[in-house]
VOVEXKE-484485 format. One record per residue (C-alpha): residue in one letter; chain; residue number from 1; x, y, z. Coordinates in Angstrom, 1 decimal. Example, Ala and Ser with C-alpha at 12.3 -4.5 7.8 and 13.67 -1.06 7.14 Angstrom:
2
{node "A", "A", 1, {12.3, -4.5, 7.8}} {node "S", "A", 2, {13.7, -1.1, 7.1}} 
***
This chain:
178
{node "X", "A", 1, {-23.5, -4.9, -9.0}} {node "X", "A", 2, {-19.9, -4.1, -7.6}} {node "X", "A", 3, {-17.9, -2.7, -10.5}} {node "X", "A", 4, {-14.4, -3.6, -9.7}} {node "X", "A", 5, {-11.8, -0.7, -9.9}} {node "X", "A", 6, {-9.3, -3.2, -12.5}} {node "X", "A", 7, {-11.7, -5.7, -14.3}} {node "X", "A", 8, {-9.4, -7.6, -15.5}} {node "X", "A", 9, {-7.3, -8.4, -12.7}} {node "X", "A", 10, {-10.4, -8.5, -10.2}} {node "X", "A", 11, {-9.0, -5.9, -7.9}} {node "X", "A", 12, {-11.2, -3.9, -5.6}} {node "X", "A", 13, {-10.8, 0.1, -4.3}} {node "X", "A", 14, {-11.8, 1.2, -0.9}} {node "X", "A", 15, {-15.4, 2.4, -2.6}} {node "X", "A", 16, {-15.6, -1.2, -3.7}} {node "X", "A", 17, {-15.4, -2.8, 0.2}} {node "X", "A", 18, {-17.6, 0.4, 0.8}} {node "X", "A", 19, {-20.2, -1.4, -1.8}} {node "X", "A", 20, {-20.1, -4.6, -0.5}} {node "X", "A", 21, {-20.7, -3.3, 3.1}} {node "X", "A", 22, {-24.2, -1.3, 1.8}} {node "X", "A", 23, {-24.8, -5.0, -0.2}} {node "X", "A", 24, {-24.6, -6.7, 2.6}} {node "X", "A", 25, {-26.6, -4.9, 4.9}} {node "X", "A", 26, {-29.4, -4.4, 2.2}} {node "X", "A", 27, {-29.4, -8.6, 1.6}} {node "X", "A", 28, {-29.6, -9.1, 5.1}} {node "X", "A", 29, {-33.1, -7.3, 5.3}} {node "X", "A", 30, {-34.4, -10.0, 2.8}} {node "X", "A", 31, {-34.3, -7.4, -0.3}} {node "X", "A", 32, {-33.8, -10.1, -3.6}} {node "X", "A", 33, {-30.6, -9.6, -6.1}} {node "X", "A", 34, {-33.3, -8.8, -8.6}} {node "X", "A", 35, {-34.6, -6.0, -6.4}} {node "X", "A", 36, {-31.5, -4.6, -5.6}} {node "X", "A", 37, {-30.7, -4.7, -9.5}} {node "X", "A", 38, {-33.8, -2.7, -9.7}} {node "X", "A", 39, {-33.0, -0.1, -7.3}} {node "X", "A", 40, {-29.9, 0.7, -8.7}} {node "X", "A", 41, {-31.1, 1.3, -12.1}} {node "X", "A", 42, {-33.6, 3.3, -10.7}} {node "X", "A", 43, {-30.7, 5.0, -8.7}} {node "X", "A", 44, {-28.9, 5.5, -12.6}} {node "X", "A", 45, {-31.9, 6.5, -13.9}} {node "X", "A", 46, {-33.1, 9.0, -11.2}} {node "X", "A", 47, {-29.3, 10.7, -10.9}} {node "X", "A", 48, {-27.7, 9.8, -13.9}} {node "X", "A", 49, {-24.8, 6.8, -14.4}} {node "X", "A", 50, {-22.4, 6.9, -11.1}} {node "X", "A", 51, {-19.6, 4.8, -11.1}} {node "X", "A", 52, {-20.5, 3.9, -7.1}} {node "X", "A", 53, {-24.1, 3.8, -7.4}} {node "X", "A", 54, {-24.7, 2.0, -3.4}} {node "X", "A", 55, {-22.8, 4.5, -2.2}} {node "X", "A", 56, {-24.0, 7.7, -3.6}} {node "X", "A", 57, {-26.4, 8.1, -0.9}} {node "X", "A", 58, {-28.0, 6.6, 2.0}} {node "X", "A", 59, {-30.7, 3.8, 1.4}} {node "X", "A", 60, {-33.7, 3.6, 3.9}} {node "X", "A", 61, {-36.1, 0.1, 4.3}} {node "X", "A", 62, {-39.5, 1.5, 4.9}} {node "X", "A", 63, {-41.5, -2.0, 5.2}} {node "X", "A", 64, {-40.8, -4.0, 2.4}} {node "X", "A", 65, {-39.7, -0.8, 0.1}} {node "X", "A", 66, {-36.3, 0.3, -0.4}} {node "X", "A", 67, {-35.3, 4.2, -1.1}} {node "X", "A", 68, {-32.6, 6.4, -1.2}} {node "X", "A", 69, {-31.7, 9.6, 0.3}} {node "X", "A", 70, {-29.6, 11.9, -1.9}} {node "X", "A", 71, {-29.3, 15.5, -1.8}} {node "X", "A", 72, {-31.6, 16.0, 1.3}} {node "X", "A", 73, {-34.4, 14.4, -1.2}} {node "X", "A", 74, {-35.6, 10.8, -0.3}} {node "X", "A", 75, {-36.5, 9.0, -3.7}} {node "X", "A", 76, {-38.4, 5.4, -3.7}} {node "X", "A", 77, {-36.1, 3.0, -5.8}} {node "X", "A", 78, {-38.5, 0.4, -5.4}} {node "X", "A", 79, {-41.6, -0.7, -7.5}} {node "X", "A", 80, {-44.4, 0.3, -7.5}} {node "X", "A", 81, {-43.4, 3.7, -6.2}} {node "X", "A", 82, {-40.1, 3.8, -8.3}} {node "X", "A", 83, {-39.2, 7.3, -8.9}} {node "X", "A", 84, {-41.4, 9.2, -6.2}} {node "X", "A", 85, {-40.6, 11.3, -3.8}} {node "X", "A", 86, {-41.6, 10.3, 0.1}} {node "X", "A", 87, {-41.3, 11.7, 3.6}} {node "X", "A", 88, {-39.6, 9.6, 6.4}} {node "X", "A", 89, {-37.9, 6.2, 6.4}} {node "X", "A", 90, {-36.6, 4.0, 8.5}} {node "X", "A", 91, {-32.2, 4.0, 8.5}} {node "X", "A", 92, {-31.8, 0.6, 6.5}} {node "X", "A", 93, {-29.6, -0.2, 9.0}} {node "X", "A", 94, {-26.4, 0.5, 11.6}} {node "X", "A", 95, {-24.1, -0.4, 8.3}} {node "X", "A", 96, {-24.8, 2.9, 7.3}} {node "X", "A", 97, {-23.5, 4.8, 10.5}} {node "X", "A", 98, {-20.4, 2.6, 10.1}} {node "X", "A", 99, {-19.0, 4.4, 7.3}} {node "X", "A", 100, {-17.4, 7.5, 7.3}} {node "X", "A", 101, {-16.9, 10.3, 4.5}} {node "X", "A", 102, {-14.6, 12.5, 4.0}} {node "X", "A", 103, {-15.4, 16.4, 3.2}} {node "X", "A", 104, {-16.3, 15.4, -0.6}} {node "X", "A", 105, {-19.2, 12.4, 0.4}} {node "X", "A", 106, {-16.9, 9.9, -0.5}} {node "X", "A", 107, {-15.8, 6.7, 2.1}} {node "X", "A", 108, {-12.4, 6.7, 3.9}} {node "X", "A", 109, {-13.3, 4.6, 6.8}} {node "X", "A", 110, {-15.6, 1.4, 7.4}} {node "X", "A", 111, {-15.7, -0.3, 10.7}} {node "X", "A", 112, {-17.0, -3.9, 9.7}} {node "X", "A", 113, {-20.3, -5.5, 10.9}} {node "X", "A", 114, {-18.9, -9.0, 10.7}} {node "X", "A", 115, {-17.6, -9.9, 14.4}} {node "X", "A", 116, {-17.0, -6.4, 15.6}} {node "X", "A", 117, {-20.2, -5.2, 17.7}} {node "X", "A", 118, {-18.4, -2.3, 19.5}} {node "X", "A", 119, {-16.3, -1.0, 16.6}} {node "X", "A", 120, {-13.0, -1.7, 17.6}} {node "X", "A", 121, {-12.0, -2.5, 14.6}} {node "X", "A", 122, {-11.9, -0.1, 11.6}} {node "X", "A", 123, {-10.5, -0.2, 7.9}} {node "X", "A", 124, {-9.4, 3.1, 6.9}} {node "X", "A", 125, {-8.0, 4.3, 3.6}} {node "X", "A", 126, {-4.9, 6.3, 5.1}} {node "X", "A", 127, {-4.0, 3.4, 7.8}} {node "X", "A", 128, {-1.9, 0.4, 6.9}} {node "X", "A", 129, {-2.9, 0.4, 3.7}} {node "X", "A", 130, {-6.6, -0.4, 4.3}} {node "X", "A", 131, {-5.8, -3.1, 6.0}} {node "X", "A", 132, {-8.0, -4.2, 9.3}} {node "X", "A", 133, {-6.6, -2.2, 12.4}} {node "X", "A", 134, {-7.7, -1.7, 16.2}} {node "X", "A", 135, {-10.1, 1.4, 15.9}} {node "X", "A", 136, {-7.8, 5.0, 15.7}} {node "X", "A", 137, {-4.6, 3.2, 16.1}} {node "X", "A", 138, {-2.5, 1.4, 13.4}} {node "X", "A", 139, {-2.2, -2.0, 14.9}} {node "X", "A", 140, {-3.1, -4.4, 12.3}} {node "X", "A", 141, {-6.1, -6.9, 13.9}} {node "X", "A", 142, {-3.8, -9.5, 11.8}} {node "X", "A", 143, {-0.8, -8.6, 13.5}} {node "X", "A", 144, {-2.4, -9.1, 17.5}} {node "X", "A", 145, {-4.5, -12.5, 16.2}} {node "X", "A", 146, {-0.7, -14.0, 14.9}} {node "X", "A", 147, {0.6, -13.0, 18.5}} {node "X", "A", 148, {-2.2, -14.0, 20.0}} {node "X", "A", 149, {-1.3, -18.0, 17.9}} {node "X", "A", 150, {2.1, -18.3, 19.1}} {node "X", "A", 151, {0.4, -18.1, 23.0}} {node "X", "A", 152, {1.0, -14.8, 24.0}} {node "X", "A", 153, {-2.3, -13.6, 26.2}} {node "X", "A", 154, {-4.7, -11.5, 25.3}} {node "X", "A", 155, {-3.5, -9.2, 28.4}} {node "X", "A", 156, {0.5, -9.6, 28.0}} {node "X", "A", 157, {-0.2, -7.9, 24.1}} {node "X", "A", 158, {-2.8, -5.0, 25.6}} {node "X", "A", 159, {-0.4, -4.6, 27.6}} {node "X", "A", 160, {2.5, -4.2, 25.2}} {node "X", "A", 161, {0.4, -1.6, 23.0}} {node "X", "A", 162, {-1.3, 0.1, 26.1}} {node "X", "A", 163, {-5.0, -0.4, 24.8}} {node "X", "A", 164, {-7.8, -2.1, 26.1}} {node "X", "A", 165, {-7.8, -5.9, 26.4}} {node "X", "A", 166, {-11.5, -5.9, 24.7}} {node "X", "A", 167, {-10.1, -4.2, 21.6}} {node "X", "A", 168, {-7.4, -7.2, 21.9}} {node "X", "A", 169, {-10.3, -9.7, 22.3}} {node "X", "A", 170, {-11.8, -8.0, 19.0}} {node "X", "A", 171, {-9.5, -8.1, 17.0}} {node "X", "A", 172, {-8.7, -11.5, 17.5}} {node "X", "A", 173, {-12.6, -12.5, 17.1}} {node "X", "A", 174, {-12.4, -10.3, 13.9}} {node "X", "A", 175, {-9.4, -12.0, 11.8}} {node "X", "A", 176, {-10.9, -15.8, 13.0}} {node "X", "A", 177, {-14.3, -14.5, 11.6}} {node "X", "A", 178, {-12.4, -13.7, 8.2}} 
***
């Protein structure tokens, strides 16, 4: 479902984390692999082939019906209404409002679900390489939870950068959840 950039070294671009993001949160409203297959050749067929195809748009859950909003138009990519055009929708979820796009639709910064409720931490595709950071600084999350290891406090090292001790707390939460 998640073409890797390099197949035969495995590795992954920014759109690719981006992908698995949109995966996740579409698996975690009970939508099958086989459904999600579906959908996406739907999306292919609808739109033609695109390289990115959970990312070219924003999908809605309307009950048990998944669909996709592209170009202002929301289309059903579910069976039976595969293909149709439909009013309304519910956002699938806050995964969507978590990425952001730069001027030509395409992703540049995520802030994770996974053990980061307030969106302190972000991964951003002009900040330490994509790496895990505290939200608009460039203080790798990895960085604070190795400090944080050798039994520095959580207030000595937000004190040290001069940001909040919650984003400290985060960030550590965030790189144990890895």
């Amino acid at each position: 479902m998640i073409e890797p950039v390099d197949k035969r070294k495995g590795l992954l671009s920014f759109a690719n984390l981006t992908e698995a993001h949109v995966l996740s949160a579409i698996r975690k409203h009970n939508f099958s692999m086989f459904e999600i297959r579906e959908a996406i050749d739907a999306i292919k067929k609808q739109f033609g082939e695109q390289r990115h195809p959970l990312i070219t748009g924003e999908f809605f859950r309307q009950g048990k019906r998944l669909f996709l909003k592209q170009l202002n138009e929301t289309v059903s990519v579910s069976r039976p209404t595969q293909g149709q055009r439909v009013l309304g929708g519910d956002l699938l979820d806050p995964y969507l409002e978590r990425i952001v796009r730069d001027d030509h639709d395409l992703p540049v910064r995520l802030f994770p679900m996974r053990a980061n409720p307030d969106a302190r931490i972000m991964v951003d595709l002009f900040i330490a390489s994509g790496q895990p950071v505290i939200s608009n600084t460039g203080i790798l999350a990895e960085f604070i939870h190795e400090r944080h290891q050798t039994g520095e406090s959580i207030e000595e090292i937000a004190s040290d950068y001069g940001i909040d001790e919650r984003a400290v707390a985060d960030a550590i939460r965030y790189v144990k959840a890895a």
